[in-house]
C-alpha positions as YAML, in Angstrom:
chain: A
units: angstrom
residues:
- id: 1
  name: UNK
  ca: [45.22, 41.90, 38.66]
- id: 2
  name: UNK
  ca: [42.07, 43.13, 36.88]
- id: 3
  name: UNK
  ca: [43.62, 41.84, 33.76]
- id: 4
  name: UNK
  ca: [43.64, 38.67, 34.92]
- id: 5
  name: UNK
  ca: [40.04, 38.70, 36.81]
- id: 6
  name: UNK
  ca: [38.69, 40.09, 32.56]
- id: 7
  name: UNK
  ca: [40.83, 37.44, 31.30]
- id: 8
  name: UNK
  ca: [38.95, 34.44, 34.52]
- id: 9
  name: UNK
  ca: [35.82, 36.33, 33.50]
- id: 10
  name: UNK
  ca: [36.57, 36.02, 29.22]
- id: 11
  name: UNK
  ca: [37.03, 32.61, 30.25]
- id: 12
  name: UNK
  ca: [33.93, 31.45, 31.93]
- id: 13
  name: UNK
  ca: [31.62, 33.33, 30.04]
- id: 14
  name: UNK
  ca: [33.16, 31.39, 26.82]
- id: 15
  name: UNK
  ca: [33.00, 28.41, 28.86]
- id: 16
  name: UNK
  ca: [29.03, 28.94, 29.82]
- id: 17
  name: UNK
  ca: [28.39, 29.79, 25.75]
- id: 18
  name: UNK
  ca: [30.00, 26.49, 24.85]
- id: 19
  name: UNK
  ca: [27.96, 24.70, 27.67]
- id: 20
  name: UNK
  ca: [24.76, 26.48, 26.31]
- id: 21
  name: UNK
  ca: [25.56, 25.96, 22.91]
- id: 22
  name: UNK
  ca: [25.88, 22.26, 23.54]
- id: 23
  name: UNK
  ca: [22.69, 22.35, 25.44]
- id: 24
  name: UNK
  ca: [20.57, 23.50, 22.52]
- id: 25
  name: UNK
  ca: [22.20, 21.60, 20.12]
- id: 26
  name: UNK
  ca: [21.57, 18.04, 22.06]
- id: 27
  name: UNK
  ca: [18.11, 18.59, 23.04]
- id: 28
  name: UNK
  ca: [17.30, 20.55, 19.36]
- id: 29
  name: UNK
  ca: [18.71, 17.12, 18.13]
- id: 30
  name: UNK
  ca: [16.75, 14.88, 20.88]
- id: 31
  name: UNK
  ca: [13.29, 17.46, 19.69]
- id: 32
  name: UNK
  ca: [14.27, 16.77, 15.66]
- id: 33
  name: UNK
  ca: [15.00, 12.87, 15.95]
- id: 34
  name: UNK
  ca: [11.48, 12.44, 17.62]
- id: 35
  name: UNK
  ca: [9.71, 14.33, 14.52]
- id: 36
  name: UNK
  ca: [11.81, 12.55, 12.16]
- id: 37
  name: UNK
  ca: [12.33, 8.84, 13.31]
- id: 38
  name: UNK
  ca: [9.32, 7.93, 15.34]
- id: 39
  name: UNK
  ca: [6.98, 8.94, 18.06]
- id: 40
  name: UNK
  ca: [7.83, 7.62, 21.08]
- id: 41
  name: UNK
  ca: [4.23, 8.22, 22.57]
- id: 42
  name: UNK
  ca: [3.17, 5.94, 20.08]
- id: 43
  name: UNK
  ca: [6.01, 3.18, 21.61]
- id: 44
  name: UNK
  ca: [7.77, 3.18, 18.44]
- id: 45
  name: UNK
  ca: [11.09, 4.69, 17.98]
- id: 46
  name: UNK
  ca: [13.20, 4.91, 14.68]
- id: 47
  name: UNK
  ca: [16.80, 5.81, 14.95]
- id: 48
  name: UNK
  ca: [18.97, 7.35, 11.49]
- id: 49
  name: UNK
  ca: [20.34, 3.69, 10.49]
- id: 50
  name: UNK
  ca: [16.45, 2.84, 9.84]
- id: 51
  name: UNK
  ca: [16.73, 0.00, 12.86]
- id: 52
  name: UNK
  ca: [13.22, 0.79, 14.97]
- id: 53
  name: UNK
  ca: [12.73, 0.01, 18.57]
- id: 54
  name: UNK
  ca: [9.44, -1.17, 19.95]
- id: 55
  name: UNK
  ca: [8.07, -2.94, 22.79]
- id: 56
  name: UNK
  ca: [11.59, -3.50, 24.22]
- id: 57
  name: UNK
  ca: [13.02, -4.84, 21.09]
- id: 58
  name: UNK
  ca: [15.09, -3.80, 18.06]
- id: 59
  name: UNK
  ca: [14.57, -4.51, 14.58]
- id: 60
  name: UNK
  ca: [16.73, -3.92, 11.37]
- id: 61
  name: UNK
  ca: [15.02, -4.01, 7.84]
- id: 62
  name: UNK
  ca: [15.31, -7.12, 5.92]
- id: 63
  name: UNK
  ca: [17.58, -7.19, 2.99]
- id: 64
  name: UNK
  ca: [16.24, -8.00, -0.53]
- id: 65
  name: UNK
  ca: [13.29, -6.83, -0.41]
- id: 66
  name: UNK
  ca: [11.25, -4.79, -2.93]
- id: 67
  name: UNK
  ca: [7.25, -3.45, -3.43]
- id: 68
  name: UNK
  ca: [4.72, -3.20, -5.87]
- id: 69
  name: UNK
  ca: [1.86, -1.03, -5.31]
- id: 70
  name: UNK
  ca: [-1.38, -2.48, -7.34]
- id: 71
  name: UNK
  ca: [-3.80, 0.55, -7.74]
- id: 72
  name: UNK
  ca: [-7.32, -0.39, -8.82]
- id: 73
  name: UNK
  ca: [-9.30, 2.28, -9.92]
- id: 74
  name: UNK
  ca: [-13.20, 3.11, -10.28]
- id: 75
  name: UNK
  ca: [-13.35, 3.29, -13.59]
- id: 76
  name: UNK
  ca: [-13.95, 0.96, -16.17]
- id: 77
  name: UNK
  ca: [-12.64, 2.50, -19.58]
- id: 78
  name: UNK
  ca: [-9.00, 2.69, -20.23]
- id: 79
  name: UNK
  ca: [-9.21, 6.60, -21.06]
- id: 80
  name: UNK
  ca: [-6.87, 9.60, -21.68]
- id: 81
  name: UNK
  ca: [-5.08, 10.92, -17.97]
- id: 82
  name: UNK
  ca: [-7.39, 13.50, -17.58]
- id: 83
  name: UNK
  ca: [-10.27, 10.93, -17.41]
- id: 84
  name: UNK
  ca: [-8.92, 8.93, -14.66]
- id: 85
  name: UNK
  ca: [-8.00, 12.53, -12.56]
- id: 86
  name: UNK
  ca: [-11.16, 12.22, -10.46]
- id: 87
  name: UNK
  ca: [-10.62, 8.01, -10.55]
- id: 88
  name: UNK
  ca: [-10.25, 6.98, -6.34]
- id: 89
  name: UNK
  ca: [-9.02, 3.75, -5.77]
- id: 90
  name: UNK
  ca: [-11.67, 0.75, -5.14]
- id: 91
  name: UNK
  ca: [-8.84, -1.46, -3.98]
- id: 92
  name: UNK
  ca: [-4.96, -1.09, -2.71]
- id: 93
  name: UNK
  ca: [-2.62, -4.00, -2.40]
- id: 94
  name: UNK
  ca: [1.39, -3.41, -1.54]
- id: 95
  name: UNK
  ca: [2.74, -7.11, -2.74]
- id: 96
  name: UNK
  ca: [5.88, -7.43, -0.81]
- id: 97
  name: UNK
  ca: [8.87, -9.97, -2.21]
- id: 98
  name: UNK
  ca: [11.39, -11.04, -0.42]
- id: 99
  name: UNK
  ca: [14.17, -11.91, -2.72]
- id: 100
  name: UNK
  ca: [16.15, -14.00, -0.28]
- id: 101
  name: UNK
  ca: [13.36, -16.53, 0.90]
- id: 102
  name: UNK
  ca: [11.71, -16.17, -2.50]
- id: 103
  name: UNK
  ca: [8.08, -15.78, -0.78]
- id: 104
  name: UNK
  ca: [5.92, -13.14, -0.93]
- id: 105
  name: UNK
  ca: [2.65, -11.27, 1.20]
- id: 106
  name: UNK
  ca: [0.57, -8.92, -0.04]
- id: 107
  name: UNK
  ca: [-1.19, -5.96, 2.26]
- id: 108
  name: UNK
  ca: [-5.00, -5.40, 1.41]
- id: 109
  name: UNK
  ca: [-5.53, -1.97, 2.35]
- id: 110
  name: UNK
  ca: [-8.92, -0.94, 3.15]
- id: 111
  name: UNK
  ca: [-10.01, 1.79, 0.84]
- id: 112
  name: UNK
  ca: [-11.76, 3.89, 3.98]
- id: 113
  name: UNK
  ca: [-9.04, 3.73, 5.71]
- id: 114
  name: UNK
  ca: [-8.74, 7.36, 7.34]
- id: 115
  name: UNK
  ca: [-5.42, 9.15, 7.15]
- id: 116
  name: UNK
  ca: [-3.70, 12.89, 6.57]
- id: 117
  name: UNK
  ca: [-3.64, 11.92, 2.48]
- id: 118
  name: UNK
  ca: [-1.10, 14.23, 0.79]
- id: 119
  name: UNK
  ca: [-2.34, 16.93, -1.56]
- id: 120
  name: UNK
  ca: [-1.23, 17.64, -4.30]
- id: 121
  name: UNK
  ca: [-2.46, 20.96, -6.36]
- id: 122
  name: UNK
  ca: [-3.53, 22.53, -9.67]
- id: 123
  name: UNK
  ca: [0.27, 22.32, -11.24]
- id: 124
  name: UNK
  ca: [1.01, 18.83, -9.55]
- id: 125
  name: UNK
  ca: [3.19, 19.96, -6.25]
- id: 126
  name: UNK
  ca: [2.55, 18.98, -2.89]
- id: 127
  name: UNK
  ca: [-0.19, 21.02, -1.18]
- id: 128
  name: UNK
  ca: [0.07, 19.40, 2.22]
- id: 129
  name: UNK
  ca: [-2.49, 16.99, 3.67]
- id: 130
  name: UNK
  ca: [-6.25, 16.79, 4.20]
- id: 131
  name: UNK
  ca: [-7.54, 13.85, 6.80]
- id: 132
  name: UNK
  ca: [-10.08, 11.43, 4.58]
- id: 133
  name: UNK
  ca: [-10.18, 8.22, 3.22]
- id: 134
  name: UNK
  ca: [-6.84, 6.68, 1.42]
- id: 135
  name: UNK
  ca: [-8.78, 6.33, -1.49]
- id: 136
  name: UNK
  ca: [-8.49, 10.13, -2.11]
- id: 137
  name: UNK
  ca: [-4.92, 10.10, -2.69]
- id: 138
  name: UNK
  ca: [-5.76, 8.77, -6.18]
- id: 139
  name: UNK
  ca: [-7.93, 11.75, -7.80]
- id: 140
  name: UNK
  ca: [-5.25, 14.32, -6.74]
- id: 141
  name: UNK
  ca: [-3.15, 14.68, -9.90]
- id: 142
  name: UNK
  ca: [-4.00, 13.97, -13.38]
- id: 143
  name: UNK
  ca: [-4.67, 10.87, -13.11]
- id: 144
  name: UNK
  ca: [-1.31, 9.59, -14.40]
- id: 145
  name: UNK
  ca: [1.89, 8.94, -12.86]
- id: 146
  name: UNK
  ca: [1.34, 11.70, -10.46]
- id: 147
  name: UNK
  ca: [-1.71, 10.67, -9.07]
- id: 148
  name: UNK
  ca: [0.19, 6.92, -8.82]
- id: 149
  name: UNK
  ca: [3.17, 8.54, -6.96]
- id: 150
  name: UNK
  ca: [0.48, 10.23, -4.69]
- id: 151
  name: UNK
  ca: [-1.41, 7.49, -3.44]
- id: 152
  name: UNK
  ca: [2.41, 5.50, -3.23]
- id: 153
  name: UNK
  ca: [3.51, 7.98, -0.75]
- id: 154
  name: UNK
  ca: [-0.17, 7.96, 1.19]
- id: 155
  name: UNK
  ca: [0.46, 3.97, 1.34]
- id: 156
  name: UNK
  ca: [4.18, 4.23, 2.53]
- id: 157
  name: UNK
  ca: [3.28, 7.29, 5.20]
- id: 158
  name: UNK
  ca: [0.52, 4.60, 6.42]
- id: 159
  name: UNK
  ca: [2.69, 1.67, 6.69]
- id: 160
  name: UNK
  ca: [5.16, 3.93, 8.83]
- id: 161
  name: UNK
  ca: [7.62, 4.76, 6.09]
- id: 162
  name: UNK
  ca: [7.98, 1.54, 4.22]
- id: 163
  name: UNK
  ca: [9.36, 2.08, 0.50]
- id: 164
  name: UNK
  ca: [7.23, 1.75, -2.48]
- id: 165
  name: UNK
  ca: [9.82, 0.72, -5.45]
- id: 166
  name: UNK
  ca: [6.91, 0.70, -8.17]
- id: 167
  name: UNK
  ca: [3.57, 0.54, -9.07]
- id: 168
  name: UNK
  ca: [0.69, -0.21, -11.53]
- id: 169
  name: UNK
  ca: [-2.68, 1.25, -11.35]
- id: 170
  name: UNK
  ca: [-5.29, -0.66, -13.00]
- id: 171
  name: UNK
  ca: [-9.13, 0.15, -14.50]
- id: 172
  name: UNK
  ca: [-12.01, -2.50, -14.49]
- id: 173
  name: UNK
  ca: [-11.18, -3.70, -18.06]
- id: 174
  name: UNK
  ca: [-8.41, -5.16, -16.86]
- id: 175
  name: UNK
  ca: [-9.48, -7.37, -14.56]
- id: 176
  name: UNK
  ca: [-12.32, -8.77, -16.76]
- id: 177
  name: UNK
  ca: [-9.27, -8.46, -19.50]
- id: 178
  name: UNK
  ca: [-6.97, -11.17, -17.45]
- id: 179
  name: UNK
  ca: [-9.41, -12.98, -16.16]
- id: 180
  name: UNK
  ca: [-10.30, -14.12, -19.45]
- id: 181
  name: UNK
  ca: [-6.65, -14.42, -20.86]
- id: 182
  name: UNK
  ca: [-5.72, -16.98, -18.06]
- id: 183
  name: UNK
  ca: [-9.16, -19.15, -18.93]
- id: 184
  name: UNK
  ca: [-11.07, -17.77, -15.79]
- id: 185
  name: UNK
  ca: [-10.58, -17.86, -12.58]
- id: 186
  name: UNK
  ca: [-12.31, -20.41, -10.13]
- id: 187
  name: UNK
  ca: [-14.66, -19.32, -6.74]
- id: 188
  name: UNK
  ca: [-17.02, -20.55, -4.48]
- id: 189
  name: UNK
  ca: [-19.89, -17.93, -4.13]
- id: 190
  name: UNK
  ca: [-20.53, -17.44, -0.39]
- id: 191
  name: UNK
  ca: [-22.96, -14.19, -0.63]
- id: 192
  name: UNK
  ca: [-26.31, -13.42, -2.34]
- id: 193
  name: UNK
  ca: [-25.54, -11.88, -6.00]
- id: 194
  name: UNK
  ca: [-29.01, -12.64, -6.96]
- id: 195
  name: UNK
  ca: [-30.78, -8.82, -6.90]
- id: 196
  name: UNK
  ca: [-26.78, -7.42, -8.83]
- id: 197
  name: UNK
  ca: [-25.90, -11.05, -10.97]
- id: 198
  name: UNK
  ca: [-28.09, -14.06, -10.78]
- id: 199
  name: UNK
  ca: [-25.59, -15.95, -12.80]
- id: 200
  name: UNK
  ca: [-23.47, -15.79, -9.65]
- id: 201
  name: UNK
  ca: [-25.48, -18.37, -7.21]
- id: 202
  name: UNK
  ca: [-24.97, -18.78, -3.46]
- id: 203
  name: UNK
  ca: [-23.41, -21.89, -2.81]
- id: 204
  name: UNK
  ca: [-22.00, -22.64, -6.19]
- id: 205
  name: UNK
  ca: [-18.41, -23.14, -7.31]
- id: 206
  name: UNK
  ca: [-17.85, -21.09, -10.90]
- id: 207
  name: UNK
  ca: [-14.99, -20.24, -12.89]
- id: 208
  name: UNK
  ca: [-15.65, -16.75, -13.25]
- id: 209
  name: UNK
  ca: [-15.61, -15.18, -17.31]
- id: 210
  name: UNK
  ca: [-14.46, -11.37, -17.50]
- id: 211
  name: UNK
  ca: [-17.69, -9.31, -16.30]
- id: 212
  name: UNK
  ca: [-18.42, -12.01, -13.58]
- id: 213
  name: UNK
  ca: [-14.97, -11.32, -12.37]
- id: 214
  name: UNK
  ca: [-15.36, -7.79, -12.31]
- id: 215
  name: UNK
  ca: [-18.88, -7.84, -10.38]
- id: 216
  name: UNK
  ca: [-17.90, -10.37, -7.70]
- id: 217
  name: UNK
  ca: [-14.45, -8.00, -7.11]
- id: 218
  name: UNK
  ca: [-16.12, -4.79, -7.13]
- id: 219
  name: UNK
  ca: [-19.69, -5.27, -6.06]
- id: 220
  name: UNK
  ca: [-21.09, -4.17, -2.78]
- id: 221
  name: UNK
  ca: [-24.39, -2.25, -2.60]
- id: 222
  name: UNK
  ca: [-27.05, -5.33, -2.40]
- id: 223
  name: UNK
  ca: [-24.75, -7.91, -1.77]
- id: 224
  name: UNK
  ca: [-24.52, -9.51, 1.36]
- id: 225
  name: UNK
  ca: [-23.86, -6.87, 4.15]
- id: 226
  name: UNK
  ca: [-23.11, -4.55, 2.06]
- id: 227
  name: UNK
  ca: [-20.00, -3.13, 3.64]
- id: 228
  name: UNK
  ca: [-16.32, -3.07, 2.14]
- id: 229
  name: UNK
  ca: [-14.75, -5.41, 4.50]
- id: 230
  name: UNK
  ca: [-16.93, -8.32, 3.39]
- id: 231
  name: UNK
  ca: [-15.90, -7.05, -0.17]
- id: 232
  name: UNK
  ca: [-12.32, -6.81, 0.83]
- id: 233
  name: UNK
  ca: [-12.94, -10.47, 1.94]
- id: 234
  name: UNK
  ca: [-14.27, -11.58, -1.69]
- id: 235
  name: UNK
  ca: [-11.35, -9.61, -3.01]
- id: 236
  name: UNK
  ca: [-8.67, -11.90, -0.47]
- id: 237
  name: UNK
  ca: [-10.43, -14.49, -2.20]
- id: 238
  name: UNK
  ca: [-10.22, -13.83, -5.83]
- id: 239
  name: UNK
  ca: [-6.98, -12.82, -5.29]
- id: 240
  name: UNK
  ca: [-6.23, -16.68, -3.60]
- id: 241
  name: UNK
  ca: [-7.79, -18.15, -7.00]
- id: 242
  name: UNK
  ca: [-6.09, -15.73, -9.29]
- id: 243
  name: UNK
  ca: [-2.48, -16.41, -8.01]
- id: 244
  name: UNK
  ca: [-3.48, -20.73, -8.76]
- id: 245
  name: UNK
  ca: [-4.39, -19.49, -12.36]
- id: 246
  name: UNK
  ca: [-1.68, -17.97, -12.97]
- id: 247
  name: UNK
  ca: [0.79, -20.73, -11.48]
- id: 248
  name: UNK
  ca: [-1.80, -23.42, -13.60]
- id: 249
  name: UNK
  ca: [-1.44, -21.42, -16.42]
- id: 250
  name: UNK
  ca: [2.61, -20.56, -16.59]
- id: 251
  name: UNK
  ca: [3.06, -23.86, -16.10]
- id: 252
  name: UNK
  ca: [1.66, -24.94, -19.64]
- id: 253
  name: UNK
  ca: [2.60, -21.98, -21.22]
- id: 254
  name: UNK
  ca: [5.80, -19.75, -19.64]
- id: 255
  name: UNK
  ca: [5.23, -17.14, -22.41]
- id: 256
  name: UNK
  ca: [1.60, -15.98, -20.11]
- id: 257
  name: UNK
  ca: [3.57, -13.84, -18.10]
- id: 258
  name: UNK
  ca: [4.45, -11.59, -21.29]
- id: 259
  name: UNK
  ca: [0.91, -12.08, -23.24]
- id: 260
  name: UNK
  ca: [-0.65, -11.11, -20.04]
- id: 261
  name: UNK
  ca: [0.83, -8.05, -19.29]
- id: 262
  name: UNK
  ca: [0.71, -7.35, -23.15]
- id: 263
  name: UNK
  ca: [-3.56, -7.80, -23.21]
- id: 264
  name: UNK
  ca: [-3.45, -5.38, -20.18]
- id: 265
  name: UNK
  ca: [-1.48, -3.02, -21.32]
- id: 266
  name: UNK
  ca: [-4.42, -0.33, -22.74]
- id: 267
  name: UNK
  ca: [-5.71, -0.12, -18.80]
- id: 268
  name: UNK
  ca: [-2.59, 0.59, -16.98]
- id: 269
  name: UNK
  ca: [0.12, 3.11, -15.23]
- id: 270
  name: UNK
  ca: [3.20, 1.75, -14.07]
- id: 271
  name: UNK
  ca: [6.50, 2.83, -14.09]
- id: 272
  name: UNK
  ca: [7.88, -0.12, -14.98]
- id: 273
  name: UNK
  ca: [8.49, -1.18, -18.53]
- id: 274
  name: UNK
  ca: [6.30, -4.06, -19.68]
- id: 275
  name: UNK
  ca: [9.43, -6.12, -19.76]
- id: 276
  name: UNK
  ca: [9.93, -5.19, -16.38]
- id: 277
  name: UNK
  ca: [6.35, -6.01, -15.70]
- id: 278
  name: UNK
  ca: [6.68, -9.88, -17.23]
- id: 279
  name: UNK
  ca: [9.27, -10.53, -14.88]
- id: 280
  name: UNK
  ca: [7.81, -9.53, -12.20]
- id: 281
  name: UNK
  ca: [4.61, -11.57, -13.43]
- id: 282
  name: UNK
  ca: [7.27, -14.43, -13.91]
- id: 283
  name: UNK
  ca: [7.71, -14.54, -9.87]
- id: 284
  name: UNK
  ca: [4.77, -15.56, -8.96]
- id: 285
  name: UNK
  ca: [5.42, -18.91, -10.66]
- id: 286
  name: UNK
  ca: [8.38, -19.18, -8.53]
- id: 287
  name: UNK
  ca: [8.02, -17.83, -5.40]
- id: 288
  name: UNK
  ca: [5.49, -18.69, -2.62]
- id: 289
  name: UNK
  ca: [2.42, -16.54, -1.73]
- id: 290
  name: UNK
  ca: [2.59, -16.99, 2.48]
- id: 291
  name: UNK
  ca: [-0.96, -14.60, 2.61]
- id: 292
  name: UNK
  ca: [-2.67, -11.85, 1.85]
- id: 293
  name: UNK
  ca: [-2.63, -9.50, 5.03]
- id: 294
  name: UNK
  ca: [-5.36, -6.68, 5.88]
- id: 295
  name: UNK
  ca: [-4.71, -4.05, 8.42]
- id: 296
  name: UNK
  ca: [-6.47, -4.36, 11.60]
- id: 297
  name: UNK
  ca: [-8.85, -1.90, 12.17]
- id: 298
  name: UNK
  ca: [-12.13, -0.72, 12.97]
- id: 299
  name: UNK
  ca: [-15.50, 0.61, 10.47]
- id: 300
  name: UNK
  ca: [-17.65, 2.76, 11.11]
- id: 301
  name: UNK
  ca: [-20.52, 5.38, 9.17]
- id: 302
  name: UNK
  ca: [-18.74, 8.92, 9.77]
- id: 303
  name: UNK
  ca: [-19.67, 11.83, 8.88]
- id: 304
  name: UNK
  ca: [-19.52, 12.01, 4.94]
- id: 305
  name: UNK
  ca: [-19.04, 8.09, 4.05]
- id: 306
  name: UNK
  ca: [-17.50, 5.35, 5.79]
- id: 307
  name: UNK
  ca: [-14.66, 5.64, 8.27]
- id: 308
  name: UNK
  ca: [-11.90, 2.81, 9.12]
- id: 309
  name: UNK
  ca: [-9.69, 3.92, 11.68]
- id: 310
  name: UNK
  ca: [-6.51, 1.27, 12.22]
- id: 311
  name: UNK
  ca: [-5.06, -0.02, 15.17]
- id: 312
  name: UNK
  ca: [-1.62, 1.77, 15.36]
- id: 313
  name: UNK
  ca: [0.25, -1.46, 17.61]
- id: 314
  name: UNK
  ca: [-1.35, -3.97, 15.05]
- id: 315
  name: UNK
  ca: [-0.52, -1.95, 11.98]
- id: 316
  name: UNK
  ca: [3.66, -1.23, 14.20]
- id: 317
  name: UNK
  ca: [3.54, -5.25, 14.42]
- id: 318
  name: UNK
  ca: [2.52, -6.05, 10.85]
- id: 319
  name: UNK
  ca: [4.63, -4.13, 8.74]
- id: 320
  name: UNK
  ca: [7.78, -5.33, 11.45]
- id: 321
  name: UNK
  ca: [6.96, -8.96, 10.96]
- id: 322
  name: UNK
  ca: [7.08, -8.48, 6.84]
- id: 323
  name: UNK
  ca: [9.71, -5.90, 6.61]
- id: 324
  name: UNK
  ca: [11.86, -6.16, 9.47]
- id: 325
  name: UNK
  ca: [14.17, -9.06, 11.63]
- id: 326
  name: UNK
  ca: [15.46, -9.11, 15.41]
- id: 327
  name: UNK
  ca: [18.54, -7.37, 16.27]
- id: 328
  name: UNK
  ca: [20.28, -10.59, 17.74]
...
């Protein structure tokens, strides 16, 4: 009899380990997915498959699509790596293709925009984070591929995970440098250049040569409010114009896409090949710019330098209408 009461007893205290084991390992699971795929107090949640669930709905990632990361730097000369280390970024764009509707958009990140930017330290691994402006992830590094790959993953950990496939960081002289290989590019002037370029009047319509390029892109101290968003707004706009030069131009001569990657080549950092690079450049002839997109957010003066701060549901609904499609 008390054989079989050890043997009952064996039995349910195997049967209570099992039930606690199961326990643990559910809710540990429930406790990991939340770090890992989302946070639901944000109302977005992101299961293993990479399909996302917000406001009710679920959403799968598109096929066929890929990213380029365009990296322009504070700097003007081309340089060794170990000149551009302490480079930031003046200006972030992810262009985003989509291969099967042959269109593409391209996200203008604010360069204030305040996140944890990953670290890295003196011998190029990760460090963890520090809380400042994305344009920080740039100087981290050497100024090479490293600091590329840095600010890559601060732009995919902003737009909640979305892959960077490559990217191509870019110095001053190359703007002025393709601006002048495509002919110019054409603006209306809509601020007052007149105390930083007088050559660049209010009101006017001018096809912009190299440095004129380069000072209506970069320019902000004395020019018009002075604040990066109206600059991000001249940028939208160069951008517009450079994209029609480009098409104008490929369409006389299809060998632009290779000459004007090759004129560039002394400012750059990509890891692509420049091959790689003309074919890419070779899109844009062919497939269909639907807008340049910036990041909702709000600006303020913090404590240091300027502070934009984005609005998480705007940012959520952004980078699901570019990168992701209803779950029919």
């Amino acid at each position: 009899m008390k054989s079989r009461r050890r043997s009952y007893l064996k039995l349910g205290v195997a049967l209570l380990l099992a039930l606690a084991a199961f326990a643990l390992l559910y809710f540990g699971m429930k406790f990991l997915e939340g770090k890992m795929f989302g946070a639901e107090e944000e109302g977005l949640v992101q299961d293993s498959f990479g399909q996302i669930t917000f406001e009710g709905k679920t959403y799968k990632p598109k096929s066929q699509m890929s990213t380029m990361l365009v990296i322009g730097l504070d700097t003007y000369t081309a340089g060794t790596e170990d000149e551009r280390g302490d480079a930031m970024s003046d200006f972030l764009a992810l262009v985003a293709f989509d291969k099967n509707e042959e269109t593409y958009k391209i996200i203008h990140i604010n360069r204030d925009t305040m996140m944890d930017v990953p670290v890295l330290g003196a011998f190029g691994d990760p460090a963890g984070t520090s809380y400042q402006q994305i344009a920080w992830a740039h100087s981290y590094g050497s100024g090479g591929d490293d600091s590329c790959r840095n600010t890559a993953d601060a732009v995919s950990e902003l737009l909640l995970g979305v892959t960077v496939d490559n990217y191509v960081s870019v110095t001053m002289d190359a703007v002025s440098t393709l601006n002048d290989h495509i002919g110019g590019v054409e603006v209306k002037v809509t601020e007052d250049f007149s105390k930083v370029d007088p050559s660049l009047v209010m009101g006017e319509r001018i096809r912009l040569t190299g440095e004129q390029a380069v000072t209506y892109v970069r320019a902000r101290g004395s020019v018009g409010d002075e604040t990066n968003l109206s600059r991000m707004e001249r940028q939208k706009k160069y951008m517009h114009a450079l994209v029609d030069s480009l098409e104008a131009a490929y369409a006389k001569d299809s060998s632009v896409a290779t000459s004007a990657v090759e004129a560039v080549e002394d400012y750059i950092v990509t890891d692509c090949t420049l091959g790689e690079l003309a074919d890419l450049a070779s899109d844009f002839s062919s497939f269909t710019l639907e807008g340049i997109i910036s990041p909702e957010g709000e600006s303020k003066v913090g404590e240091r330098y300027m502070e934009h701060t984005l609005d998480e549901d705007a940012l959520t609904k952004m980078v699901i209408d570019i990168f992701y499609k209803e779950v029919e």
